[in-house]
N, C-alpha and C positions, 0 to 999 in steps of 0.2 A: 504487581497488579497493573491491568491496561484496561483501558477502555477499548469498545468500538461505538461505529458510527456505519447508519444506514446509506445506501449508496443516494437515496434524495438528500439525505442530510449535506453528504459531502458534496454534491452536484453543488448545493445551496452555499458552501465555504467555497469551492473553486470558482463560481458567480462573483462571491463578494466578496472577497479578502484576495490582498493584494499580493500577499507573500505566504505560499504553503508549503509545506517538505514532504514531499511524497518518494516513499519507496518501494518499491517495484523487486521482491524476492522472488520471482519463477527464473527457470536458467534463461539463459540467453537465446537459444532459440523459440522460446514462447512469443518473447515481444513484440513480432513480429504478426503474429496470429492475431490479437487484440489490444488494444492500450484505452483508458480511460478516456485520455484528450488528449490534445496536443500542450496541455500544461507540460511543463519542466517537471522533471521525477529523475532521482538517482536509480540503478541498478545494482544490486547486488545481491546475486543470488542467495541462499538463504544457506546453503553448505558454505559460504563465503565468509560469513556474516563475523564468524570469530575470529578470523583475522583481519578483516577489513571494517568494523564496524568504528573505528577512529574516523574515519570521514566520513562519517556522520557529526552535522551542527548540533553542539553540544549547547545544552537548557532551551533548544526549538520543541514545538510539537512537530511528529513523524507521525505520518499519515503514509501506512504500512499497506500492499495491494499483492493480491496472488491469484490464482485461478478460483479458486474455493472461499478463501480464507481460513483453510488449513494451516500453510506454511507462513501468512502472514501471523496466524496467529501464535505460530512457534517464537517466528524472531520476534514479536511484541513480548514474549512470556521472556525468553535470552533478553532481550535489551532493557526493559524494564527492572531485570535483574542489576541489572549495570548502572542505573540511573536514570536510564534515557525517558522520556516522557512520550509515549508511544500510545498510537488508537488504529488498533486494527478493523479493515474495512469487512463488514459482517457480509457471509455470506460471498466477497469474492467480486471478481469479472462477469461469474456464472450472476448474481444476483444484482450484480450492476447492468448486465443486458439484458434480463428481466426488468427492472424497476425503473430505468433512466434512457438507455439505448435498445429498444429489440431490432434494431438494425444489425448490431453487433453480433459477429457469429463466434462462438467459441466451440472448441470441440479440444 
């Protein structure tokens, strides 16, 4: 089981908390097209995730990000399987430049 969290929500955690673990599942040519902020975030793509999800900080909350919140919401369901403490961002980038940036263009 995981939680999500609404992109105001999280705008209001990345504000005010000093230390967040944000991950970034879309391939590697996406990142490039949009990013939340210039906060720190890992990548790793979401076909990656099984063999790379050791470098992931273990007993952190992850704060999981994708176009949609399709495939964030994959590796939240995979990692949460695993132990990890994980809150997928509802609704995506697409719903984060709706709610927080409509500067932000995604396509």
């Amino acid at each position: 089981m995981f939680s999500e969290i609404t992109p105001l929500d999280l705008k209001e955690k990345l504000e005010n908390e000093t230390r967040l673990h944000l991950l970034d599942v879309r391939e590697a040519g996406e990142l490039a097209l949009a990013k939340i902020t210039d906060y720190p975030l890992m990548h790793i793509p979401l076909n990656q995730l099984p063999q790379r999800y050791r470098e992931l900080p273990e007993g952190a909350d992850i704060f999981i990000i994708c176009r949609s919140g399709n495939r964030s919401g994959q590796a939240c369901q995979y990692l949460a399987g695993l132990g990890y403490k994980v809150t997928n961002l509802k609704g995506g980038l697409l719903r984060w430049a709706e709610d927080v940036d409509p500067e932000m263009e995604i396509d």
